[in-house]
N, C-alpha and C positions, 0 to 999 in steps of 0.2 A: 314259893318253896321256903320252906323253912329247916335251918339244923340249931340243933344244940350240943356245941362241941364235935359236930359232926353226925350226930344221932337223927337221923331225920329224914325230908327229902329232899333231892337236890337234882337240878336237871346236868344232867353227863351230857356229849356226842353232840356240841352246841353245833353247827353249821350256819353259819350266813355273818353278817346280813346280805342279803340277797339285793338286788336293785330296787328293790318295794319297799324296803328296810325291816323283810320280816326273816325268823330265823326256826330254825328248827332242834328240838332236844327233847332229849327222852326224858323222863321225870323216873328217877329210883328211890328209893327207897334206903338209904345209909348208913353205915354203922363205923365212928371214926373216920369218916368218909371215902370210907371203903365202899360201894357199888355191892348191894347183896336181890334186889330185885325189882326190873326194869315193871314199870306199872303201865303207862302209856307214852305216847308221842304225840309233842307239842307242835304248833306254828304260833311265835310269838314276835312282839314287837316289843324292843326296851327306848322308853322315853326316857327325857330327863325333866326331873321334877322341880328339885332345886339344886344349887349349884354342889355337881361333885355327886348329885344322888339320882339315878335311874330307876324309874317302874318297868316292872313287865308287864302286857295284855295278853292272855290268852286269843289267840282269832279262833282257834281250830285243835280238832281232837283229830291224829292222825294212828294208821296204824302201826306194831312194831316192829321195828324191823330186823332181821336174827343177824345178821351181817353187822351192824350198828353194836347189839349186847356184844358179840363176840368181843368187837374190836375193845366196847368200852372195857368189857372182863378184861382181857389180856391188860391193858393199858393200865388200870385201876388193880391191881391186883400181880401183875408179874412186871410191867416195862417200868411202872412209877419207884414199886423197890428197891428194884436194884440198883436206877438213877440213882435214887436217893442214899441207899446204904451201902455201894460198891466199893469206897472207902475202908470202913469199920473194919474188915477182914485183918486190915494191914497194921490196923491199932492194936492188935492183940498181940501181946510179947513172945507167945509160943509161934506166931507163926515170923514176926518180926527176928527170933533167933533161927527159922528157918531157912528165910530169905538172906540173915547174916548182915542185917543193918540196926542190930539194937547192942553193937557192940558198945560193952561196960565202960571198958578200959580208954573211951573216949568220951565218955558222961551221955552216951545214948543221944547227942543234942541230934540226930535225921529220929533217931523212932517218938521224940519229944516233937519233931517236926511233923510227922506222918501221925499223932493224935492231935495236933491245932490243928493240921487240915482238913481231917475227917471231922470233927465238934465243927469247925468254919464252914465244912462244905453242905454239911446236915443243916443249920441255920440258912444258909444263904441261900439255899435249895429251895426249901419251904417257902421263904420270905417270897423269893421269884416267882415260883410254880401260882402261892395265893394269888399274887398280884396277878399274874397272867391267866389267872381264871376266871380274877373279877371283870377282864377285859372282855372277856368270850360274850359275842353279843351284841357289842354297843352298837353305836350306830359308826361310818367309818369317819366321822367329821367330829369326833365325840370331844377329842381337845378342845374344838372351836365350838362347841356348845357351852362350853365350861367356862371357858373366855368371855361368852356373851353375858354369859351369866352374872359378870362379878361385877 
């Protein structure tokens, strides 16, 4: 799989590794890595090459599954957003003077709070979410393969 910048393709809906250590994902199709059109379904196994770096093998071309696109649609597209930008609503002054916490006459220091959190929660969101993507996969001993390695 390959993205650039997110342009590209990328396997969603990873399941496993199973006891064989093999796993299964759809391969789509991407834009900003947003999920636009599921292509086929994998069975793959992710080795480790050199320390800290895993390959995938293809075993198998499977069918795909509509239950699978659903869940990835909804996930990629409605449950990922609003994790991610549930915040930002609350950074906006018009609604912050709604709520009645971007009061002047105290120097605004909570509605100066509630824009660091939303900028800290959008970073620290992403930074998680990648990391826990790169995860999807491995094998489940994959620490101690890293360890061997070094």
């Amino acid at each position: 799989m390959s993205t650039l910048n997110g342009i590209g393709t990328k396997f969603y809906g990873i399941r496993g590794p199973l006891e064989n250590g093999k796993c299964t994902a759809t391969v789509w199709i991407t834009f900003l890595y947003f999920p636009l059109i599921p292509l086929y379904r994998v069975e793959f196994i992710r080795q480790l090459t050199h320390p800290r770096q895993f390959i995938y093998t293809i075993t198998q071309k499977q069918k795909l599954r509509f239950s699978e696109i659903v869940k990835t649609l909804l996930t990629g597209w409605i449950a990922v957003p609003i994790m991610m930008f549930w915040p930002m609503p609350f950074a906006v002054r018009e609604v912050g003077e709604k709520l009645g916490y971007t009061d002047h006459n105290a120097g605004g220091a909570f509605y100066t709070f509630v824009i660091v959190f939303a900028i800290t929660w959008l970073v620290v969101f992403v930074w998680k979410w990648k990391d826990w993507d790169e995860r999807r996969g491995l094998p489940k001993n994959y620490k101690e393969l890293i360890k061997k390695e070094r």
